[in-house]
VOGU-3710 file (C-alpha; in Angstrom, 3 decimals, decimal comma):
1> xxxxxxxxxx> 37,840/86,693/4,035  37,913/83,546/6,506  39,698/80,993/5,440  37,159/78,192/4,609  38,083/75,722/6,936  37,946/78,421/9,930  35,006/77,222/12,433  33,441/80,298/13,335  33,033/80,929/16,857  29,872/80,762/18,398
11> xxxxxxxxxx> 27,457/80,395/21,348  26,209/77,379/22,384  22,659/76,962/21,608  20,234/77,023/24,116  16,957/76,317/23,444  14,719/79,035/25,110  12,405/77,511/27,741  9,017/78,586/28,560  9,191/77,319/32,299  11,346/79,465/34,918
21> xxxxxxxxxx> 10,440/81,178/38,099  7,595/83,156/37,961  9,652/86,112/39,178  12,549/85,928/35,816  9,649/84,762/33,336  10,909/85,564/30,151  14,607/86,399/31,765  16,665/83,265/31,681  15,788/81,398/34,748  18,467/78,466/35,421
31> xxxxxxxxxx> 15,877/77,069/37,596  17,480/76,347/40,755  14,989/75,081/43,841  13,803/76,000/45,641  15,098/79,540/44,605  16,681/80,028/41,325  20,283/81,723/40,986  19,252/85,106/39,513  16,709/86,262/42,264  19,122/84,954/45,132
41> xxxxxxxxxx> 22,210/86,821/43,247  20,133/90,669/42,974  18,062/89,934/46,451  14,442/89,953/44,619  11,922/87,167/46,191  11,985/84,027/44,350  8,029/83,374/44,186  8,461/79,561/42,540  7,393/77,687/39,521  4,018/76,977/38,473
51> xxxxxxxxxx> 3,018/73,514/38,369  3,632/71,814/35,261  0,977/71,674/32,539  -0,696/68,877/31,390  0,105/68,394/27,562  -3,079/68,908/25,767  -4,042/65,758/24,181  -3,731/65,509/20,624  -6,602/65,758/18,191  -7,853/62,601/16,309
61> xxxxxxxxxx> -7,093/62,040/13,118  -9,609/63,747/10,525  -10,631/61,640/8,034  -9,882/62,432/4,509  -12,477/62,269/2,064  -9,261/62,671/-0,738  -9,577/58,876/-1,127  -13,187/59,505/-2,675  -12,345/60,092/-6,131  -16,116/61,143/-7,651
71> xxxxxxxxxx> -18,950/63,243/-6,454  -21,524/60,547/-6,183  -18,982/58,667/-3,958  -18,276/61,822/-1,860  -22,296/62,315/-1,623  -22,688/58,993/-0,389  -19,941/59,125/2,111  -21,433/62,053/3,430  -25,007/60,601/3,581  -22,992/58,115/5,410
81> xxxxxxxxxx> -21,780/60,275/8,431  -24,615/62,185/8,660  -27,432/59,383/8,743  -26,395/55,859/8,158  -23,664/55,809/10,808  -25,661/57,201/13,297  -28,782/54,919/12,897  -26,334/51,745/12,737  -25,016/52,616/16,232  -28,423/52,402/17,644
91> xxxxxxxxxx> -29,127/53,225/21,097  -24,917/52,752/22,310  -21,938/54,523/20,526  -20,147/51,774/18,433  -16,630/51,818/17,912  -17,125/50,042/14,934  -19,109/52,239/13,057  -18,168/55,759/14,534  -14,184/55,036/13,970  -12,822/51,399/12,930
101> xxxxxxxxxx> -14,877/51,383/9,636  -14,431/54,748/8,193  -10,182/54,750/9,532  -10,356/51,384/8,112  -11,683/52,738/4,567  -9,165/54,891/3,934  -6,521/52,282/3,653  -8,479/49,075/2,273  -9,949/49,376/-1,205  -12,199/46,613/-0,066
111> xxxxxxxxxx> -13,984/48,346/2,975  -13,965/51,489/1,049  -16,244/50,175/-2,016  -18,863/48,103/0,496  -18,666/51,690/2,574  -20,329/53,361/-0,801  -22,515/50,483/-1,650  -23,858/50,374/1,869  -24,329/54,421/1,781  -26,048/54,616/-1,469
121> xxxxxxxxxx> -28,058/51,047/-0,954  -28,973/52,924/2,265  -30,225/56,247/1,335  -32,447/54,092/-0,984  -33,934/52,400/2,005  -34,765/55,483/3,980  -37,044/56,636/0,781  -40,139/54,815/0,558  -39,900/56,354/-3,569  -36,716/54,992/-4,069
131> xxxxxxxxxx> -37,382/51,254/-2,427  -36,874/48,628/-4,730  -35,196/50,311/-7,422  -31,906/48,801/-9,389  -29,086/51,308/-7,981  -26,450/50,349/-10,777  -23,789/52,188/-9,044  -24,258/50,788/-5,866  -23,988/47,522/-6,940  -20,883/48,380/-8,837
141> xxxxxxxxxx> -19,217/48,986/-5,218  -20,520/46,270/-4,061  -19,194/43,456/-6,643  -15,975/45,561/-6,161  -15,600/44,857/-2,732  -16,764/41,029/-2,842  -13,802/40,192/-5,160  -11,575/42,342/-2,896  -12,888/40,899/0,294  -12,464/37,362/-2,009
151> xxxxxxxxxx> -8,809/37,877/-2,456  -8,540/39,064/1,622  -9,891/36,076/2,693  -7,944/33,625/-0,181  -4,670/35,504/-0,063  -1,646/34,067/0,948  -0,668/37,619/2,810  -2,549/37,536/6,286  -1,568/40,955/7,807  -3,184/43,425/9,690
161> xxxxxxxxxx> -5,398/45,020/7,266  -6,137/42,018/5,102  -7,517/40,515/8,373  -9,470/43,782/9,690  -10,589/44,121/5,725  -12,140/40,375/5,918  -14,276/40,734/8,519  -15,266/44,026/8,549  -16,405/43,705/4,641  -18,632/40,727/5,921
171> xxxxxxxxxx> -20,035/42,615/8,350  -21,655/44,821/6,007  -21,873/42,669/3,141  -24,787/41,151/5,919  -26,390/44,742/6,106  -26,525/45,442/2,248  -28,000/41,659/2,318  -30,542/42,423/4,612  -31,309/46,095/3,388  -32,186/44,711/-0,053
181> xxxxxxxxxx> -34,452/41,912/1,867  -31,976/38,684/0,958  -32,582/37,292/4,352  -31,048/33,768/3,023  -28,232/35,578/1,888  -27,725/37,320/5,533  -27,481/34,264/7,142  -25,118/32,590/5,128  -23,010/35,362/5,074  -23,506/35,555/9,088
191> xxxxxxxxxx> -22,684/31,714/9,498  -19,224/32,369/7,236  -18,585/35,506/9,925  -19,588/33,107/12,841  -16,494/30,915/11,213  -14,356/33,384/10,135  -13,872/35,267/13,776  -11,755/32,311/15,464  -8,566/32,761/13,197  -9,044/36,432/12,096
201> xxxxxxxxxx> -6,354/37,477/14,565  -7,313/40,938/14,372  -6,891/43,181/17,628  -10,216/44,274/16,951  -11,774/40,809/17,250  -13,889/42,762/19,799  -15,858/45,211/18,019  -16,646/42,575/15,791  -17,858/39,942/18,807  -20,597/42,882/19,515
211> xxxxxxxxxx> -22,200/42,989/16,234  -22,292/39,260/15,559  -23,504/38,592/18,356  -26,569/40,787/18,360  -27,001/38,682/14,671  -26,776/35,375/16,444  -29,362/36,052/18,724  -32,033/37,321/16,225  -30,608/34,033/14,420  -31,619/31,691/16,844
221> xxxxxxxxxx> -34,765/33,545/18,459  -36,470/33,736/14,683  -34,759/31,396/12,735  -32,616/27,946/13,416  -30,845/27,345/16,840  -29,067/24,545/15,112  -27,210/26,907/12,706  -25,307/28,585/15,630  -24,891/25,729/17,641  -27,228/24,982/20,638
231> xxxxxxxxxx> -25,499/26,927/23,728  -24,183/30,609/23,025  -21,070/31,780/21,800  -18,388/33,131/24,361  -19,176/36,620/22,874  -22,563/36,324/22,948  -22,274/35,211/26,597  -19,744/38,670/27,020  -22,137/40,877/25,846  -24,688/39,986/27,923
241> xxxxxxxxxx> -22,464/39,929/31,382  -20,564/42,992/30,089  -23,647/45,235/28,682  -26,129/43,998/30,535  -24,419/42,863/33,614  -27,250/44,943/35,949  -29,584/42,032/34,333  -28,401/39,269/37,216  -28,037/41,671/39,982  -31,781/42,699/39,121
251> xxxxxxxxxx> -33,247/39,176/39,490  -31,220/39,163/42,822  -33,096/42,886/43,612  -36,221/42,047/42,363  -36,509/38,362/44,594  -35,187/40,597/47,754  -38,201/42,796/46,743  -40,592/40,297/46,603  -39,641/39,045/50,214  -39,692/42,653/51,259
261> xxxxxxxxxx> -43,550/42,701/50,135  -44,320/40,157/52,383  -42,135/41,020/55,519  -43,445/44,686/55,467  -47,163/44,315/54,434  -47,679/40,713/56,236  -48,485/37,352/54,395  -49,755/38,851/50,878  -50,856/36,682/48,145  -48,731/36,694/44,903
271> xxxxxxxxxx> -51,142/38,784/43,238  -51,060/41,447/45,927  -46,783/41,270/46,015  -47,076/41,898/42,512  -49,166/45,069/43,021  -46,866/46,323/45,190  -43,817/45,834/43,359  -45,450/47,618/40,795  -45,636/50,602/42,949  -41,830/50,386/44,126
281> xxxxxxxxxx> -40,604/50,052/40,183  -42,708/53,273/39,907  -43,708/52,096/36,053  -46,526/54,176/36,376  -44,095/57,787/36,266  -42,371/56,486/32,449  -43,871/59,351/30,474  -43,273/59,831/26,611  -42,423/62,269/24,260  -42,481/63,572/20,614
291> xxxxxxxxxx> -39,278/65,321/21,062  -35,900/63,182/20,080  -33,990/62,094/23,056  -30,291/61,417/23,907  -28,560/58,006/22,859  -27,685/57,491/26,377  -31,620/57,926/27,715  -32,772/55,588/24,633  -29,949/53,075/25,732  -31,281/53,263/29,659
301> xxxxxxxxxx> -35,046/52,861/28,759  -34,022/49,694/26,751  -32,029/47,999/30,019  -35,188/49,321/32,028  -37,419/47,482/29,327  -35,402/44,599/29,649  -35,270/44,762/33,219  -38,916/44,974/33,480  -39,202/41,538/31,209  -36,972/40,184/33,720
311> xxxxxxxxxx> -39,436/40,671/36,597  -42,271/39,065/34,773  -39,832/35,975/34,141  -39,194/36,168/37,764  -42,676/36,408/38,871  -43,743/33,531/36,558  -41,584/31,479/37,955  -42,684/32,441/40,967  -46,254/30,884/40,062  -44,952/27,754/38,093
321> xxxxxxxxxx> -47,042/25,333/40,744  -50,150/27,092/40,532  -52,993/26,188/38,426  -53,341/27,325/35,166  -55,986/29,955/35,868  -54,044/31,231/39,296  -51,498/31,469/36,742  -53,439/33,404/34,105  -54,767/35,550/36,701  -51,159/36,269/37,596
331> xxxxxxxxxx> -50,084/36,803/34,188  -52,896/39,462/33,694  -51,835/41,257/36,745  -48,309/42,176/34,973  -49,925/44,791/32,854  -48,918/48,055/34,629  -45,293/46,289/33,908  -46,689/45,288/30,016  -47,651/49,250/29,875  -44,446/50,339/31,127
341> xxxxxxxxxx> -42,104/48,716/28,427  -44,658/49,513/25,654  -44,679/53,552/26,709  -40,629/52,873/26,828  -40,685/51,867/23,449  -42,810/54,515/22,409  -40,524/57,311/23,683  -37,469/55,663/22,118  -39,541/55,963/18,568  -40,201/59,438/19,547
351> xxxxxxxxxx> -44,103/59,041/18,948  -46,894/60,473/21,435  -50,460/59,034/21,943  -51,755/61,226/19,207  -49,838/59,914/16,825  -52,480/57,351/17,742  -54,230/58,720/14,906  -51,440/58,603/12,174  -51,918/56,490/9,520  -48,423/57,085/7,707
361> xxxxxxxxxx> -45,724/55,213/9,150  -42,266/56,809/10,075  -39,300/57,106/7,473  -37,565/53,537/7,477  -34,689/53,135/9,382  -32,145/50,344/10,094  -30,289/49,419/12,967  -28,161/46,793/14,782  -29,161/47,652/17,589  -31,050/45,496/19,882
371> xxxxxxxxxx> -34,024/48,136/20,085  -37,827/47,915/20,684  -39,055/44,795/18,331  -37,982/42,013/20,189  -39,447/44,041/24,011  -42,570/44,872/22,058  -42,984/41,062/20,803  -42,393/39,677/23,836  -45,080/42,030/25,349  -47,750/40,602/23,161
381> xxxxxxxxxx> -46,554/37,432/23,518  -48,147/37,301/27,118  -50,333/39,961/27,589  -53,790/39,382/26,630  -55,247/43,076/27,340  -56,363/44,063/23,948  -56,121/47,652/23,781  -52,099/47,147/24,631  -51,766/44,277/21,926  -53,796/46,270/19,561
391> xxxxxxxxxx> -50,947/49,337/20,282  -48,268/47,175/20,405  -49,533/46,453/16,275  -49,484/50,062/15,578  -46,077/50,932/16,954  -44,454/47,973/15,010  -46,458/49,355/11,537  -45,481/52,671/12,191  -42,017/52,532/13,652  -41,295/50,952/10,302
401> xxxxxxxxxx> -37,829/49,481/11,531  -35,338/46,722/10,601  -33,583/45,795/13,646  -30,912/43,341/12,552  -32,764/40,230/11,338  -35,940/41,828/13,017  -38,461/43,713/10,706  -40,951/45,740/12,193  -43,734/45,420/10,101  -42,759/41,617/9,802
411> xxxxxxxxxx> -43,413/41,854/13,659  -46,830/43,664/13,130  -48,499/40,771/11,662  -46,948/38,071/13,358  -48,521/40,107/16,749  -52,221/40,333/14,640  -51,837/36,132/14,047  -51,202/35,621/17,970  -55,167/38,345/18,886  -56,682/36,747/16,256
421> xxxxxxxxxx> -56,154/33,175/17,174  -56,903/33,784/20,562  -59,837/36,153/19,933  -61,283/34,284/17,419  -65,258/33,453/18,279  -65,080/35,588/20,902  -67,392/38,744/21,704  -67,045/42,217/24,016  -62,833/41,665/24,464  -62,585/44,305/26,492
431> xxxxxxxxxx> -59,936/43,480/29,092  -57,692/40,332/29,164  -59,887/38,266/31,638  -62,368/38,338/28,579  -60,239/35,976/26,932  -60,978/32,650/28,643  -58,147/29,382/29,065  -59,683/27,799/26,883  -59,246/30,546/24,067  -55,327/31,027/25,093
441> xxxxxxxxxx> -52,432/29,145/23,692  -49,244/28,264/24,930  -45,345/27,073/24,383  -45,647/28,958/21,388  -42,445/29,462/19,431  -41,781/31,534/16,635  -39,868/29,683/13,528  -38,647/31,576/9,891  -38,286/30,024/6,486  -35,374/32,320/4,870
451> xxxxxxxxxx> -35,491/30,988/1,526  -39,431/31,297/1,223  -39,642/34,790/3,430  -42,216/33,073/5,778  -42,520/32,730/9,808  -44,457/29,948/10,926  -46,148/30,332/14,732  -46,727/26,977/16,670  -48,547/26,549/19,841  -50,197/24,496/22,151
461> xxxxxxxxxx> -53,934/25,089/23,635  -53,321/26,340/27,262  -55,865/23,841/28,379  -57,033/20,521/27,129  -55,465/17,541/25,572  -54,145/18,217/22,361  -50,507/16,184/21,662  -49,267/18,330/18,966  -48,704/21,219/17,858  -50,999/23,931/15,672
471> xxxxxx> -49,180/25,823/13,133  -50,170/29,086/11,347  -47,979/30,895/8,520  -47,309/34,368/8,023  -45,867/35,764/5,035  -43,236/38,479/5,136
//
């Protein structure tokens, strides 16, 4: 028997190596260049190494659903990847909602209880039978993760998760809000967010910048400028020379077009420049479908909707000196544009023109997204051609959307106010020059009570003398 303090004698390890000629392979190769030792040594060709691999990247993290300690809470994390996530994201992929939220969940109690309430508050909201109802559990979750999100923000301990917990709870604390139609409560919630961001110190200030900011705007378009402060946010201003950068190089495109009308066709009037810059957008090839398209073709047909708005903005500035019915005239002639955005919107919604015919409107959905209300709005803000306005009113009812701050069918009536005050005493509207200056209004602005759910339009008479404003409500 050894002795016990006798060190064995033994090879030195060497740990076997998968590189090596390609001639020794498996035979240990001391990989000499450019011809290793053991094919020199026995006179076999040395045929070289293969080029190195590329390590395989590693494979994200899978979520664990360990965390969720009940079935309903599994079930509504699963309704949760399957639908909500996906409709939150809109149009883009969001970082946000495809990975910082549900990574974030698994670590902060706080995230993980508005995660449930927002699933189950959700599922709700999708079923028209369901709408309105007191979910007990879900509110549960969600006074859970207020006093969690409470101590977050209160807490003397500001590190990384406490900070990512704070804002990311608010977030959608403002989408449970606006789900269960507390548009007051949204806001507020929005203006603490709005406050909040500056000292959150969080890495992924970022993804948070994009949401708000999408907020902010439906803020100030529908509600109070004043409450965000009169000139936008640096992220607001971010988003819109980061996502929509192709936005200023398209006014500078569509003025070189304009110029290019006249140099190649000879001294055109505006009207006739207009024509033909219709024919070079080609507006008249946008074609729609029943069948659901990719994220990335809805996200290009809303840049090409906003794109198209652009040119009108363009083009009426283009007329500012002209009188008001040159300028009517012009305004009339942007309806092959006006059709084009309308038959975008309609593809994004995934509806054809016999669905013209459909009375039910599509299962609700909500979104972040910056999608086909505010385009559509716009539309029939200027347009006068009453077939499109009157189509414009049945894609709003039947897309049945909340986009943000923006509710469809909200958007649907406030569209039926702006024909009916203009078509009001009037017979045979058949086409937009039916619809006289003196029946048209003007510098109208759209205005929205949040505590008594009610938008309020005001406008101006296109012609004549009137000093104030007219104001018409709409309930919500």
């Amino acid at each position: 028997m050894p002795d016990k303090w006798t060190v064995e004698s033994k090879r030195p390890y060497k740990p076997r190596t998968r590189t090596g000629c390609v001639t020794c392979r498996r035979i240990k190769c001391d990989e000499a260049r450019p011809s290793c030792q053991k094919c020199s040594s026995t006179g076999r060709k040395c045929d070289g190494y293969t080029a190195s691999e590329t390590p395989s990247p590693s494979r994200p993290r899978e979520l664990s659903l360990n965390v969720y300690k009940t079935a309903e809470e599994s079930s509504a994390i699963d309704f949760l990847l399957r639908v909500s996530i996906p409709q939150f994201a809109g149009n883009s992929s969001s970082e946000f909602w495809d990975c910082h939220v549900l990574q974030l969940a698994q670590q902060d109690v706080a995230t993980r209880h508005a995660l449930i309430a927002l699933s189950q508050l959700h599922r709700d909201f999708t079923n028209t039978q369901r709408q309105g109802q007191h979910n007990q559990l879900a509110l549960q979750h969600y006074d859970a993760a207020i006093r969690s999100h409470i101590n977050s923000v209160s807490g003397k301990i500001k590190d990384r998760i406490n900070s990512s917990s704070a804002m990311t709870t608010a977030i959608v604390f403002i989408c449970i809000e606006i789900m269960q139609g507390h548009l007051a409560s949204a806001v507020s919630l929005l203006q603490h967010s709005v406050a909040m961001l500056p000292s959150s110190g969080s890495q992924q200030v970022p993804l948070y910048e994009d949401i708000i900011s999408r907020l902010q705007i439906h803020a100030r378009r529908s509600i109070d400028q004043d409450m965000f402060g009169s000139n936008p946010s640096e992220h607001e201003t971010k988003e819109g020379s980061s996502k929509y950068k192709a936005l200023g190089d398209w006014r500078a495109s569509c003025q070189a077009l304009l110029k290019d009308c006249a140099a190649i066709f000879g001294e055109l009037t505006l009207e006739e420049r207009i024509q033909r810059l219709c024919i070079m957008l080609g507006v008249s090839k946008v074609a729609h479908t029943t069948q659901p398209i990719p994220r990335e073709t809805a996200a290009h047909n809303v840049l090409h909707m906003r794109r198209l708005l652009e040119t009108t903005d363009i083009l009426t500035e283009e007329a500012a000196n002209l009188s008001e019915d040159k300028k009517a005239a012009i305004t009339d002639s942007f309806l092959p544009l006006y059709r084009a955005i309308v038959s975008l919107a309609q593809t994004n919604l995934g509806l054809s023109d016999s669905d013209a015919l459909q009375v039910s409107p599509l299962a609700p959905s909500f979104s972040l997204d910056m999608g086909v209300i505010g385009p559509l709005y716009e539309v029939s803000r200027h347009c006068r051609d009453p077939t499109l306005r009157r189509k414009i009113v049945h894609l709003l009812r039947m897309s049945n959307r909340q986009e943000g701050l923006l509710n469809s069918i909200t958007y649907a009536k406030i569209v039926e106010t702006i024909i009916d005050i203009e078509e009001t005493g009037l017979r045979g509207v058949k086409e937009s020059r039916d619809i006289p200056l003196q029946s048209r209004i003007s510098q109208h602005c759209l205005s929205f009570d949040v505590r008594r759910l009610k938008h309020t339009i005001s406008y101006k008479p296109l012609v004549g003398n009137a000093k104030g404003f007219f104001h018409r409500e709409i309930s919500r």
